[in-house]
MITORTOR-596934 format. One record per residue (C-alpha): x, y, z; chain. Coordinates in steps of 0.5 Angstrom, whole numbers. Each point is the difference from the previous one (the first is absolute). Example, Ala and Ser with C-alpha at 12.3 -4.5 7.8 and 13.67 -1.06 7.14 Angstrom:
# residues 2
PT_25_-9_16_A;
PT_2_7_-2_A;
***
This chain:
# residues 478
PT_73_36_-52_A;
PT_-4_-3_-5_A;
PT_-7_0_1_A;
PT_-3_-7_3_A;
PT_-5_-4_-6_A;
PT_-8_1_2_A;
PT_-2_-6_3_A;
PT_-3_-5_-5_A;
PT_-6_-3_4_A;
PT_-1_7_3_A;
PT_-1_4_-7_A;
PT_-5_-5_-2_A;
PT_-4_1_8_A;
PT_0_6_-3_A;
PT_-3_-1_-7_A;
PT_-7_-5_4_A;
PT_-1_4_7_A;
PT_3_8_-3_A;
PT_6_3_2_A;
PT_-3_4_7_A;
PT_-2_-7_1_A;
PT_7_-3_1_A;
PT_3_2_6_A;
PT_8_0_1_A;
PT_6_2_3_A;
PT_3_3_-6_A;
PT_-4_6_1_A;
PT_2_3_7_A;
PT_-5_3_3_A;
PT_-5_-5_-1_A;
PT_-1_-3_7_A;
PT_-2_-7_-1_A;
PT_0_-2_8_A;
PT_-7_0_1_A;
PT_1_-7_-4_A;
PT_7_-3_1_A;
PT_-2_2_9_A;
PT_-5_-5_4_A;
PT_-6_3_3_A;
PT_5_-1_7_A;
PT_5_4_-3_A;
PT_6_-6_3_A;
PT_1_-3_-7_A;
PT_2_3_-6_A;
PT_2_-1_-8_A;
PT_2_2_-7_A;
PT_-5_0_-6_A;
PT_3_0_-6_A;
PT_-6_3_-2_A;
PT_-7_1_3_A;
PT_-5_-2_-6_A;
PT_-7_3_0_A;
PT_-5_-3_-5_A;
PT_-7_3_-1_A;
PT_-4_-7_-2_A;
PT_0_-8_0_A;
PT_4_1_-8_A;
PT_6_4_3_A;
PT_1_-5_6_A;
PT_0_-6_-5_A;
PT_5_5_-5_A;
PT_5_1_6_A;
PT_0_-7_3_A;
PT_1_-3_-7_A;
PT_6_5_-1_A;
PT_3_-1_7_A;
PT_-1_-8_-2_A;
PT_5_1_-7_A;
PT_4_4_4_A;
PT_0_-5_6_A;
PT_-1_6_5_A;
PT_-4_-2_7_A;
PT_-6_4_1_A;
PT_-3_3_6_A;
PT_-7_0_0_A;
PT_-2_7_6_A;
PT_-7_2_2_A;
PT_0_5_6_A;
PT_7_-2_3_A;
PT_-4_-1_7_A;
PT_4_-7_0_A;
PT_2_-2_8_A;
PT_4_-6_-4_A;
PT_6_3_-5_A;
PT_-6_-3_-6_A;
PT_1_6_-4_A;
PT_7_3_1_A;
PT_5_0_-6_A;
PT_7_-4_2_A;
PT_6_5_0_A;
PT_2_-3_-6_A;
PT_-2_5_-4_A;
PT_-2_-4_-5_A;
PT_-8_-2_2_A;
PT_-6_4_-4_A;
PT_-5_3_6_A;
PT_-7_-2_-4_A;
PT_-5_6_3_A;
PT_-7_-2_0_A;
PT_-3_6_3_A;
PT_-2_3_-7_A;
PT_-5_-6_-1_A;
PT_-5_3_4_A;
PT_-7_-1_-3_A;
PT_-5_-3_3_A;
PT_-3_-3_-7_A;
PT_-7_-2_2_A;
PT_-5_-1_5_A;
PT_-5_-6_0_A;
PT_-5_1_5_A;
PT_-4_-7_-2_A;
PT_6_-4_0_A;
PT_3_4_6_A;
PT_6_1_-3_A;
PT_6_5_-1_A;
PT_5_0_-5_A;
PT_6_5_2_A;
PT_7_1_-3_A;
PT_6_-3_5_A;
PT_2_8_1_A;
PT_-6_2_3_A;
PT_1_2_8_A;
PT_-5_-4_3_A;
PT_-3_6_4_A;
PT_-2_2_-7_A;
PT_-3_-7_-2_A;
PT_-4_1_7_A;
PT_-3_7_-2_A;
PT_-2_-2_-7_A;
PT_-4_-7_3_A;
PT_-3_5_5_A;
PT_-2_4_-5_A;
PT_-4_-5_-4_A;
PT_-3_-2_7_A;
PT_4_-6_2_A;
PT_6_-2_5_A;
PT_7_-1_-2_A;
PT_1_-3_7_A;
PT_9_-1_-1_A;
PT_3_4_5_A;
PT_6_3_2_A;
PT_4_4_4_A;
PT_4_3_-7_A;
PT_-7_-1_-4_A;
PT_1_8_-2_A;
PT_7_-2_-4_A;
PT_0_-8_-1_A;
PT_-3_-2_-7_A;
PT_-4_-6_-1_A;
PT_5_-3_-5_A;
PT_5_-1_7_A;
PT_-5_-2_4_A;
PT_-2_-5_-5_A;
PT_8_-2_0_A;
PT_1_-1_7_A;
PT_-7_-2_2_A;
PT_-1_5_4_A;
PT_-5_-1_7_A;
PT_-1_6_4_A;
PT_-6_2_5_A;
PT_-6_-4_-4_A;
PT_3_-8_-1_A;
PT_-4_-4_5_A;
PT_-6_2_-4_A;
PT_2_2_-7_A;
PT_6_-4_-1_A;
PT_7_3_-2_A;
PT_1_3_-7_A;
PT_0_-7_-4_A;
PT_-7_-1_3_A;
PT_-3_6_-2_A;
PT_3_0_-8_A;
PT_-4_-4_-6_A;
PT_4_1_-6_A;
PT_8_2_-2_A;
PT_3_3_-6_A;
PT_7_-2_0_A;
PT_7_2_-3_A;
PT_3_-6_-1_A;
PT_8_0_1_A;
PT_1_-1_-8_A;
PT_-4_5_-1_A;
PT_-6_-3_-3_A;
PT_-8_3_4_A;
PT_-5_-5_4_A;
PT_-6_3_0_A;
PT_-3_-3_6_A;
PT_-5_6_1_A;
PT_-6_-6_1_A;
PT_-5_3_5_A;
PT_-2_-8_2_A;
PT_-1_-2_7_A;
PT_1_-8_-4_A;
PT_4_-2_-4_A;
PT_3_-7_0_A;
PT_4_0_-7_A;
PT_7_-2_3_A;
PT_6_4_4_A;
PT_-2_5_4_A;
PT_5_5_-3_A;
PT_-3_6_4_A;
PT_1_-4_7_A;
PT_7_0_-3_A;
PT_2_7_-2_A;
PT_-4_2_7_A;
PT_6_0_5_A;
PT_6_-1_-5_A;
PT_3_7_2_A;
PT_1_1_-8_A;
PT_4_-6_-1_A;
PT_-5_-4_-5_A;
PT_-3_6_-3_A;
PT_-2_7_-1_A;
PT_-7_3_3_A;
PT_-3_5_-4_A;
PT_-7_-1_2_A;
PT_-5_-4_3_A;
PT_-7_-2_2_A;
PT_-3_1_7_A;
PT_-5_-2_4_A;
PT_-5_6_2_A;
PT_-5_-1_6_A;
PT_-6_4_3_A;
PT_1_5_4_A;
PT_-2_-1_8_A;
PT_-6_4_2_A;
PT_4_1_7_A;
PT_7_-1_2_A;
PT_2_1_8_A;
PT_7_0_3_A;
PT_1_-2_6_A;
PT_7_0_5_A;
PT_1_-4_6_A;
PT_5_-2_5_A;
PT_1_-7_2_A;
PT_4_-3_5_A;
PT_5_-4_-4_A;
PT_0_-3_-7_A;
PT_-3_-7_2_A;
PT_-6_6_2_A;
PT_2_3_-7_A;
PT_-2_-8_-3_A;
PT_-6_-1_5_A;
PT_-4_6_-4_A;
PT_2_-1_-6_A;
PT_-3_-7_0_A;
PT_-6_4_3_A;
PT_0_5_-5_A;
PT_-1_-6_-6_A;
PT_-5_-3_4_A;
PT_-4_6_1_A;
PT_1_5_-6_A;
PT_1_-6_-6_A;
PT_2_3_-7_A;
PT_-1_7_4_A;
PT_7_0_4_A;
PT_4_2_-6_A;
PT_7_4_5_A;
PT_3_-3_5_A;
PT_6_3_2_A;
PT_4_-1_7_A;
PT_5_5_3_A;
PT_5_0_5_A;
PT_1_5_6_A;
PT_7_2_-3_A;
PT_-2_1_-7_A;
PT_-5_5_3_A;
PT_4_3_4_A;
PT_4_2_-7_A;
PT_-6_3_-3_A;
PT_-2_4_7_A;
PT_7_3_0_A;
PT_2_1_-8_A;
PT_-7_2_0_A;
PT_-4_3_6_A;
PT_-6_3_-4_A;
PT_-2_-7_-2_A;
PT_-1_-1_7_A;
PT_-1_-7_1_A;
PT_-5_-3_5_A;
PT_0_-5_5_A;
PT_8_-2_-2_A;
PT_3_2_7_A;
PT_-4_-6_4_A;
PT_0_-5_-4_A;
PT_6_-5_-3_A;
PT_-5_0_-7_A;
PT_-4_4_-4_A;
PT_-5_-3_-5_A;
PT_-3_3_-6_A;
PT_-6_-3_-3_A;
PT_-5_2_-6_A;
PT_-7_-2_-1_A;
PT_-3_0_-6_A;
PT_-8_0_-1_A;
PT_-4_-2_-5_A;
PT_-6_3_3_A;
PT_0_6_4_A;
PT_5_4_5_A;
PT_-5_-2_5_A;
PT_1_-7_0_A;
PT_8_0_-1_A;
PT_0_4_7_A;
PT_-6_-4_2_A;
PT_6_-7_-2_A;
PT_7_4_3_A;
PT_-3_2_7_A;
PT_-3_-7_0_A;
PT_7_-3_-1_A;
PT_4_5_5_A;
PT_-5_-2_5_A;
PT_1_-7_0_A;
PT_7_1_-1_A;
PT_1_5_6_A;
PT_-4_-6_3_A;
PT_5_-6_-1_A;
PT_6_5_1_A;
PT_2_0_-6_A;
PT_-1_9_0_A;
PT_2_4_5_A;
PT_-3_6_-3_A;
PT_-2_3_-7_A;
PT_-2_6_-5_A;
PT_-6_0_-6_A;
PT_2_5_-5_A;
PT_-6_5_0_A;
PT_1_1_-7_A;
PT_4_0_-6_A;
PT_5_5_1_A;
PT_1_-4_7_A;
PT_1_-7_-4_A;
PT_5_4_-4_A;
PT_4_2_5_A;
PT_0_-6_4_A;
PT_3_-4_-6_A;
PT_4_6_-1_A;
PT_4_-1_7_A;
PT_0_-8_-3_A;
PT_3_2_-6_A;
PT_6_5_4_A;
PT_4_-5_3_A;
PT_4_-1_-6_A;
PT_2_7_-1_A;
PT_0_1_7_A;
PT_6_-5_0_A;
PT_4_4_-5_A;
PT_0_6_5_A;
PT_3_-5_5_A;
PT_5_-3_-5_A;
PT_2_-5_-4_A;
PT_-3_-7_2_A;
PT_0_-6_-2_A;
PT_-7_-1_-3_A;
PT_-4_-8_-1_A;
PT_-5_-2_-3_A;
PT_-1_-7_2_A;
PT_-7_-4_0_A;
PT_-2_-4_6_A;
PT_-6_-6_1_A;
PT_-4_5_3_A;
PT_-1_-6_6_A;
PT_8_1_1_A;
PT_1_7_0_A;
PT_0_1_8_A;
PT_4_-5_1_A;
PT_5_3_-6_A;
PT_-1_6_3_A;
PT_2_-2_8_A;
PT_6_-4_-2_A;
PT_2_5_-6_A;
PT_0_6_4_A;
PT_5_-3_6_A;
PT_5_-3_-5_A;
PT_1_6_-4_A;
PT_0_4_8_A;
PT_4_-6_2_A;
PT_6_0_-6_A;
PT_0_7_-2_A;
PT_-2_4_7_A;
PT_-3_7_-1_A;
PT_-4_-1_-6_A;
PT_-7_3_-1_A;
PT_-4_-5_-3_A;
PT_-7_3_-4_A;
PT_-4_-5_-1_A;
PT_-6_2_-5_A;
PT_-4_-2_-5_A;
PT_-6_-4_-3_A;
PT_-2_-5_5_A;
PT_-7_-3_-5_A;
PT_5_-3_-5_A;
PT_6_-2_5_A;
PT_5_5_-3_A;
PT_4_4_6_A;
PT_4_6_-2_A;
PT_6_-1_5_A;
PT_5_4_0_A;
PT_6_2_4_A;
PT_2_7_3_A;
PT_7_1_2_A;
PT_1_2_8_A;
PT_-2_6_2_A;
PT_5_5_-1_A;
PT_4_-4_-5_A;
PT_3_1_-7_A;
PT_-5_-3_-3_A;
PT_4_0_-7_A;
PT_5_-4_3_A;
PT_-5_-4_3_A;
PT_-2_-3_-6_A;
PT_6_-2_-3_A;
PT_3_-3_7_A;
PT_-6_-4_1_A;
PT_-5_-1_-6_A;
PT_3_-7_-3_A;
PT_-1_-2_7_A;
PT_-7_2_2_A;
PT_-2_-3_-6_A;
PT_2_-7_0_A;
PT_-3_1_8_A;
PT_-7_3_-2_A;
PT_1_-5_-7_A;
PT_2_-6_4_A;
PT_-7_1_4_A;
PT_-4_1_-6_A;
PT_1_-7_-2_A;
PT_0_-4_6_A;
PT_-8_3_1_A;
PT_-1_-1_-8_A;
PT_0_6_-2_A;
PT_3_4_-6_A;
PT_6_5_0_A;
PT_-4_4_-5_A;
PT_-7_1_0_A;
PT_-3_6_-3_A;
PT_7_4_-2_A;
PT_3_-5_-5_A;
PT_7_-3_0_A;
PT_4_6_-4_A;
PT_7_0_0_A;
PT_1_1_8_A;
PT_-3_-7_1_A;
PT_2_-4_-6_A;
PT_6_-3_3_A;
PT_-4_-2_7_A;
PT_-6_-3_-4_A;
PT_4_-8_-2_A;
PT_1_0_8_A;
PT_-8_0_1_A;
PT_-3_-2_-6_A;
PT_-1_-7_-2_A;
PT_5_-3_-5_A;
PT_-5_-3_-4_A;
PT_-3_6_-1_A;
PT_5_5_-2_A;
PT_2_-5_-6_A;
PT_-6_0_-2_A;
PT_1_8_0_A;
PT_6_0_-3_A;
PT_-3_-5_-5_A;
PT_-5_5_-2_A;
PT_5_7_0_A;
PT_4_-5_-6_A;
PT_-6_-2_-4_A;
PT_-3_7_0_A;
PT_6_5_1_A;
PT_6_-4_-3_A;
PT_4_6_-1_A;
PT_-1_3_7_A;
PT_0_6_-2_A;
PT_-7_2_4_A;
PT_2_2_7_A;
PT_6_-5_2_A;
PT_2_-1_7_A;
PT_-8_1_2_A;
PT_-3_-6_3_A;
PT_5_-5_-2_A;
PT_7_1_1_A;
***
């Protein structure tokens, strides 16, 4: 049997990244799983190879030598995607661009507040280093320890922070991009104003890697608070839930910066897969809310403001009772119950995750009419509704009935919850997609919601600036 030829593009892979930096089948003890399988573990792929570049150059080097060859390109940060944004297709025929090697932070800039950070460095690293120099990188998410910033940037990232500091395009100054031929646009301004034309980074922020390659970016630093108090109530209904929120803003301004809501099924998954967490108030109560107050004068004053707040709204009925973390540690763990539920839903199965965005105002209704379709048209299913209600973005997701087979669940029904929970979703005005991004699992239900106009406007900008459409095809736009 005749030994089959080396693959022309993967010796010249090898040439710009070296040899350890190119990963492939070829050899059978490398595992290439950690990249070809997503963060749920229910889609995989085959790469034909897994390329590690070190620096901006190298990523140029590999776009341009895919682009001659004309072979798609992946681009990969931390692999913690909920949407199949950066998964190889089964073809085997798709390079898997690997960032993680690209994790330096560059450069502090106290008086600019700013920070220039590579796309591979994991957010909590960037956390630490602004804390470090004494200021507050305030982006945060449950998957902040492996995440880098580079995804985040692609798919604009929320988390636990957007109602006071916005989701991560809010917080980016300056990009450096590599643009589908290959070619560097060094973006890195650290400027709050510039109006010299198209806002290019606007349109790499969120574009999943489909309009070019984050290699690093600028982003916003901020003071640390001088105190930070958490506080977990009950409250009687989502109405309740929407009613506090409002005097939340009223009361704290700029210092309201978390405000999440759980419901009672959610929590219960936490206090079963999780005991030791021991969540408070859950059993009396339908929701819990998690807010966070940050103050800019003393701990003092940030208490003095929070039982203000949930006298009044104990007053008004809108709480039925609730607890102030006394410390950091107790903030930590309240937030760390919050930040559960996700895994405490893969203790109990697969389920079918969405995460939508709501008119903050119509979310009660959504919820109410949401719940008894989906109990109405599939009985027996769990609902675990969560999420970050300051900024109207609902996690609501879909449990198998209890003792079922959850797998088989999923396969039988996904299709069929999501076009329900989606129909929803646009007749309350809201997106199908609010801080995951579109990926490949949604790429076929977006031309059913999104507005036609748009989405040739979009097709307009991916042929303009990715003719080839060799960077991440099928994402986005099918």
């Amino acid at each position: 049997m005749s030994t089959p030829l080396p693959h022309p593009l993967l010796e010249e892979l090898r040439q710009i990244c070296g040899a350890a930096n190119v990963l492939t089948h070829e050899d059978p003890a490398t595992d290439l799983s950690p990249w070809e399988q997503d963060w749920r573990k229910r889609v995989s792929g085959r790469a034909l190879a897994v390329v590690r570049p070190s620096d901006t150059a190298q990523v140029a080097a590999v776009v341009k030598a895919c682009a001659a060859h004309q072979t798609p390109i992946v681009p990969q940060g931390g692999n913690t995607g909920l949407v199949v944004g950066g998964i190889p297709d089964n073809s085997g025929q798709q390079i898997v661009l690997s960032l993680t090697r690209m994790n330096a932070v560059r450069a502090i800039d106290p008086a600019n507040l700013t920070i220039t950070v590579e796309a591979g460095c994991v957010l909590q690293n960037l956390q630490t280093a602004a804390e470090q120099a004494g200021f507050l990188f305030p982006l945060s998410l449950g998957a902040e320890g492996s995440c880098t910033i580079g995804g985040n940037l692609g798919t604009n990232a929320g988390g636990t922070q957007v109602v006071r500091y916005g989701n991560t395009r809010e917080l980016c100054l300056g990009l450096e991009v590599v643009t589908a031929q290959g070619e560097i646009w060094h973006g890195l301004t650290g400027l709050r104003k510039d109006n010299t034309g198209y806002d290019l980074r606007n349109l790499m922020i969120g574009s999943e890697g489909t309009l070019g390659i984050i290699t690093a970016a600028t982003m916003k630093l901020y003071p640390q608070p001088a105190a930070q108090l958490t506080a977990w109530a009950a409250v009687p209904s989502m109405e309740a839930a929407v009613q506090l929120l409002g005097l939340a803003h009223q009361r704290l301004g700029p210092g309201l910066t978390g405000f999440e809501v759980m419901g009672q099924f959610a929590l219960s998954l936490v206090d079963k897969h999780y005991p030791h967490l021991r969540v408070p108030l859950w059993q009396e109560t339908p929701w819990c809310v998690l807010l966070e107050n940050s103050d800019s004068e003393s701990e003092q004053h940030a208490r003095t403001q929070f039982e203000a707040l949930l006298e009044t709204a104990m007053e008004q009925g809108w709480v039925s009772d609730a607890v102030v973390a006394e410390n950091l540690t107790q903030a930590k763990g309240l937030w760390h119950i919050r930040e559960s539920i996700t895994l405490a839903q893969v203790q109990e199965g697969q389920n079918i995750k969405h995460d939508i965005s709501i008119p903050v105002s119509r979310i009660p209704a959504f919820v109410a009419e949401t719940d008894a379709l989906l109990e109405r048209e599939v009985p027996g299913v769990r609902l675990v509704d969560f999420g970050h209600l300051g900024d109207g973005n609902l996690h609501y997701n879909v449990q198998a009935p209890e003792a079922s087979d959850s797998k088989a669940f999923v396969i039988a029904f996904e299709d069929k919850i999501n076009t329900l929970v989606f129909d929803q979703v646009k007749r309350f005005g809201g997106s199908i997609s609010a801080e995951h991004g579109v990926g490949a699992q949604k790429v076929n239900k977006l031309p059913l919601y999104k507005d036609p106009t748009a989405l040739a406007m979009m097709r307009s900008v991916k042929q303009a600036l990715d003719p080839q459409n060799i960077l991440n095809p099928g994402r986005v736009l099918s």
